[in-house]
N, C-alpha and C positions, 0 to 999 in steps of 0.2 A: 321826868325826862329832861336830859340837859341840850340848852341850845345848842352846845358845843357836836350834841351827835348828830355827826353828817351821816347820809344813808350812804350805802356802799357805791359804790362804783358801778352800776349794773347799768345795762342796757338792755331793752328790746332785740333780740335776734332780728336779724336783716330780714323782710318779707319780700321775696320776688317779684317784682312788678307782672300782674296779670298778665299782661300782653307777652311776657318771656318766659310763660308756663307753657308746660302740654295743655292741649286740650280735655278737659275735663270729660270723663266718662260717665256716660248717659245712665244715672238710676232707674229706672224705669217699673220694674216689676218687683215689689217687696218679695221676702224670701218664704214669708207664710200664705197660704191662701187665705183671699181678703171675703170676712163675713160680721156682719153686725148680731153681736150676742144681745137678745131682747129675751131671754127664757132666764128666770131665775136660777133653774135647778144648773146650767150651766155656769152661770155667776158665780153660785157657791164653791163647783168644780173647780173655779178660777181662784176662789178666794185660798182653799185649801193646798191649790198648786203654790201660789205665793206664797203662803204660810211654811211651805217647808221647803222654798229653794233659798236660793242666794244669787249675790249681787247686787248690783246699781238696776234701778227701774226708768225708763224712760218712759214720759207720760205727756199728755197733750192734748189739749181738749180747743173743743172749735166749737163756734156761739152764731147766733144770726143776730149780732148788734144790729144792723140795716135793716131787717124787715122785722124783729120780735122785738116787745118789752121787755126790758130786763138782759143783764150776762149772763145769764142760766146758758151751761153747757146745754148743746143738743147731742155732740158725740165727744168719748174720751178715747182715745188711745192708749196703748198700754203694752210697753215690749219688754220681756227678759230675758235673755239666751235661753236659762229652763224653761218657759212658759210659753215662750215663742208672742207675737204679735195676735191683739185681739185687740176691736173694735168694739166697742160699749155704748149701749143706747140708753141716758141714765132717763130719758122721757119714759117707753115702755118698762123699764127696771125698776123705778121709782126714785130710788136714789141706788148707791153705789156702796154704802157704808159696809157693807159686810167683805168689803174688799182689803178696808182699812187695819184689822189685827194682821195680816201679813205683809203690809205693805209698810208697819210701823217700825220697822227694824232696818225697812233699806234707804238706802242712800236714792232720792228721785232724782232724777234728770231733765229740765227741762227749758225750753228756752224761752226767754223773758221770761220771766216764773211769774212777775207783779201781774203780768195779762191775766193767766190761767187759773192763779192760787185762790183767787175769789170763787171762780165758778168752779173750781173742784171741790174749793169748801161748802158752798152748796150743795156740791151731789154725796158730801160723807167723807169726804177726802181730807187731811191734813197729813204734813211731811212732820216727822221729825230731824230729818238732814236732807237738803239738796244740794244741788248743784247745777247751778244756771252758765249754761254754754254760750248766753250772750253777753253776761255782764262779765266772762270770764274772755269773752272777744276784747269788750273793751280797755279789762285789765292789762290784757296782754298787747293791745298797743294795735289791732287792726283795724283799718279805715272800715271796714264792711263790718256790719256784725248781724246785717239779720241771715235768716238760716241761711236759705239757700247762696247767698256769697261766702260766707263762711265754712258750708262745708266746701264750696268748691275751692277755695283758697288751702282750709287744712288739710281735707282731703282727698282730691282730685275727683271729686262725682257731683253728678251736675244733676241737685234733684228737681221734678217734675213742679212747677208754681204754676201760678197766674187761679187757684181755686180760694185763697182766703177771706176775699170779700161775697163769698156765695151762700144763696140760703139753706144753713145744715139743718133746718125743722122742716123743710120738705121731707116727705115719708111715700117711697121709698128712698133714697138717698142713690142717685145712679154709681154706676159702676166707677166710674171715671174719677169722683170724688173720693168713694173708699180708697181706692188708690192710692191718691193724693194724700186723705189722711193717715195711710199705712206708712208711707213714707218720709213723712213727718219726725216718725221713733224711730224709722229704721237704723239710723244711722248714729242716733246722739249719743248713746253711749261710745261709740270709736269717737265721736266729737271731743267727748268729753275726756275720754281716755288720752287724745293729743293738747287737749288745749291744756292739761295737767301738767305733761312734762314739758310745754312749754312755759307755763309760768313759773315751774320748778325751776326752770334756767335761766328766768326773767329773777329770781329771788323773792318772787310775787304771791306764791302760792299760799301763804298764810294768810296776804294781804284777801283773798281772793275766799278765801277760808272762813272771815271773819265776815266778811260780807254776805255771804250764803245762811249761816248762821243770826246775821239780822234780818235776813230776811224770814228764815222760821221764826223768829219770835217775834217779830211785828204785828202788834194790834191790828184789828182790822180798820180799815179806814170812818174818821169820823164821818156822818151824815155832814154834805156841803151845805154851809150855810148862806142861803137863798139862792137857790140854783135855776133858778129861773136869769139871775142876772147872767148865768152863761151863754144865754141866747145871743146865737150871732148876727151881728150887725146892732147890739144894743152901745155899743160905744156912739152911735151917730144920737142917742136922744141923752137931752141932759135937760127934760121936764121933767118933774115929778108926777104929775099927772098923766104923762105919757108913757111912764115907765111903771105906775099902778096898772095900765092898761097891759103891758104887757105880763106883769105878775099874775092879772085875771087872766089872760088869755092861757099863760101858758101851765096853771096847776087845773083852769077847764081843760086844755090838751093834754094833760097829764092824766088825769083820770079817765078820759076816754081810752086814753093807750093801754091802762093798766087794763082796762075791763074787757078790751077787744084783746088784748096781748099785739099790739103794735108798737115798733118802734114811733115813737114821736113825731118827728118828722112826716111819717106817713101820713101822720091825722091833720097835720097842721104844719106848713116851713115855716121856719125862725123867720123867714125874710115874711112872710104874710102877715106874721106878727108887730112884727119892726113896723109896715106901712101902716097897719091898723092904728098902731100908737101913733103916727104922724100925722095920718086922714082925722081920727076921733072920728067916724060915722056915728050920725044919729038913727039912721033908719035903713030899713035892710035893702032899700034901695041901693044910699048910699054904699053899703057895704058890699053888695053885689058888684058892685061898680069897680073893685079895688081888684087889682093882679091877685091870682090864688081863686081869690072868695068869688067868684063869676063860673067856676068850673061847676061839673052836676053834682059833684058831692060837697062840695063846700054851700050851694047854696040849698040842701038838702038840710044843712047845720047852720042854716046863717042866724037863725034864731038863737041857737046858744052862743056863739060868740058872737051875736051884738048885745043879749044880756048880759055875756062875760063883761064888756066894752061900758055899757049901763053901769055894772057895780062900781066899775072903777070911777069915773063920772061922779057919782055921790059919793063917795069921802070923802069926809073932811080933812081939811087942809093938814091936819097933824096926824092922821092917819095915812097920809101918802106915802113911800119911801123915799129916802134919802137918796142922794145922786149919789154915791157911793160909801161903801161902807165902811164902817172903822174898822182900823187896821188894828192887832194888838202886836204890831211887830214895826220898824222903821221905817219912813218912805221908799218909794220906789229909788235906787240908785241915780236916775237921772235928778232929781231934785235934792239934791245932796248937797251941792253946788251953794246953790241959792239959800237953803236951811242953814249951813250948817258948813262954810267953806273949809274949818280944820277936819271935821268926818272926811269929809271930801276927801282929803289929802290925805288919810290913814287910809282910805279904802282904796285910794289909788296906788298906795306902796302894796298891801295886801295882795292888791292884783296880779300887781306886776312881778311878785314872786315867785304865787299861785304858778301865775304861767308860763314861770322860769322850770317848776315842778312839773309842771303838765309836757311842757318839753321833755324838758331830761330822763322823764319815764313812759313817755307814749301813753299817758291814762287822761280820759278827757277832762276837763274841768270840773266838772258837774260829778264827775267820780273819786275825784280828787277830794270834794268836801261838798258840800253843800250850800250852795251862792246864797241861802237867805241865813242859814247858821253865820256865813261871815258875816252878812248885814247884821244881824243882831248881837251880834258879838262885837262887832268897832260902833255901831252907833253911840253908843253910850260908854266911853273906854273904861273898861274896868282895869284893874293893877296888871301886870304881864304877868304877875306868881298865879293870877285867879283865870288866865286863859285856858290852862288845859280841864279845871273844872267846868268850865263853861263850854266847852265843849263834849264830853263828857253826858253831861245834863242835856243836850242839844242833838243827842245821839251817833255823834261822831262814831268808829270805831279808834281800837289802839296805834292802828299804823297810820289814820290819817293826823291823829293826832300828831303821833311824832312827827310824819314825815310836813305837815302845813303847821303845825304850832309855833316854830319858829319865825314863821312869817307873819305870821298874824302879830307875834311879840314885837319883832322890829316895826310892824307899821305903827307902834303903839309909843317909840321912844321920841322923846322931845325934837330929833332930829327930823321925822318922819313928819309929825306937827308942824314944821314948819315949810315942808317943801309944796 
């Protein structure tokens, strides 16, 4: 790719400022009547309808991260013009997989896919092509991209919210949610159907193409390594021995969760953990004493989590964890400065290109390339001939390549260096 290729002349279509739109039209009542399929023999019904219609599928699955362990869907959604809208209980069905040979040929539909694609891939599901209606909002340059702004922006219907933080493993599931979740698919293929020939007129649409495309072939995500450090409020402890305490506490709150099927937090809050490791209690006195652990069920448990609290107490010193972990990637930006003041000044030309692009195309930063590929790509300056491999290797696509390579090139020439 040569510097010299400037991208075309394109803009973002003007978007009407909300307040000088019509008022959006109330969705209200999906167009099929709303039923939860739990019977196999109708599954398979379903399987063999997909298997010999056509078109794009709209799909969509809702999870009870707040009260269950695990993203295991509890219901999937699932619309096609020929098949009409059906509701899926992959708990009572067991899984979903015999849905999969007819669903392998269509084009899916859905929105955020990164949410969903996990727990669909648990119940038997895998896309061969999709197409995500919010990352294809963002492409196209709109402030709003989750659904419901989105349809109401592209296309004037105002759908039914406020049910996605609710618990979908209650069985019955009431009326009011089916709803909700029916109208979820109702619409995304027209979504997707406009937000197409808007990117077609943005000159985006391949950009947009290539990006759906990594998202089918994306590994599943590695296991986080020590994920206990994710507990929040753990940036206030920087003991090592207070932070063993919260690694016991929180893989004993780990396993309780798994075996009750609770989410986490239910068993134990980050924040009870956090004070444990600052109190150190020896005795369940002590422990009873502390916010959280004084309630009836925590001191029903005070025994395990003051022997949690005990284990951590006897290791030894080189057995503790680290205050934080090695990085196999650059420092954080902000100490760049201080490391490393000519990085500093590449990654500030870098930037300031970046989001000379991010303007010029309405596409957010973070869509535009990926803020830790720059990091790792200027910390250490390689040759400007070995930029586009290094991104490449780093998973860039072809149009971000082109369209940010050149920038990342200039922050790299000795002028750049010196500013």
């Amino acid at each position: 790719m040569s510097d010299s290729a400037a991208p075309p002349a394109l803009a973002p279509p003007a978007v009407t400022p909300q307040a000088e739109q019509p008022a959006a039209t109330p969705l209200l009542v999906p167009r099929d009547p709303v039923a939860v399929t739990t019977d196999p023999v109708r599954l398979h019904d379903l399987a063999r309808g997909l298997a010999a219609g056509d078109g794009p599928v709209a799909l969509d699955a809702e999870r009870a991260s707040g009260y269950r362990y695990g993203g295991r869907a509890y219901l999937v959604q699932l619309r096609r013009d020929d098949v009409g809208t059906h509701l899926l209980d992959p708990v009572a069905l067991g899984d979903l997989a015999a849905l999969q040979p007819g669903l392998s040929a269509a084009e899916w539909v859905l929105h955020a896919a990164t949410q969903d694609l996990p727990s669909l891939a648990e119940a038997g599901l895998t896309p061969t092509r999709l197409f995500d209606t919010e990352l294809a909002g963002r492409l196209a340059g709109y402030p709003r991209v989750g659904l419901g702004p989105l349809v109401e922006e592209v296309l004037g219907l105002a759908l039914q919210k406020g049910h996605g933080a609710a618990d979908w493993s209650v069985r019955p599931l009431p009326h009011e949610l089916l709803v909700y979740a029916a109208l979820d698919v109702e619409v995304l293929v027209d979504l997707r159907d406009a937000l197409t020939d808007v990117l077609r007129r943005q000159g985006k649409l391949d950009w947009a193409l290539q990006e759906f495309a990594a998202l089918v072939a994306a590994p599943p995500p590695a296991p986080r390594v020590d994920p206990w450090r994710r507990t929040s409020g753990i940036h206030k402890v920087h003991d090592r021995r207070a932070l063993a305490v919260i690694r016991e506490l929180w893989e004993q709150r780990d396993e309780i969760a798994a075996r009750r099927d609770l989410a986490p937090h239910r068993v134990l809050p980050d924040a009870a953990m956090v004070a444990a490791a600052t109190a150190r209690p020896r005795t369940t006195a002590d422990l009873v004493a502390l916010p959280v652990f004084g309630g009836r069920a925590q001191r029903r448990q005070a025994s395990i989590w003051l022997a949690a609290i005990s284990r951590a107490a006897a290791l030894a010193d080189r057995d503790l964890p680290p205050t934080h972990l090695a990085g196999d990637g650059p420092p954080p930006a902000s100490r760049w400065a201080a490391k490393d003041p000519v990085a500093a000044a590449r990654l500030a030309v870098a930037r300031e290109g970046i989001a000379a692009l991010s303007a010029q195309w309405s596409i957010p930063v973070e869509n535009l390339i990926s803020p830790d590929l720059v990091r790792r790509t200027l910390w250490h300056p390689p040759a400007t001939d070995e930029v586009d491999g290094l991104l490449v290797a780093g998973g860039a696509r072809p149009w971000q390549i082109e369209l940010v390579g050149p920038a990342l090139r200039a922050a790299l020439t000795p002028a750049a260096a010196g500013a």
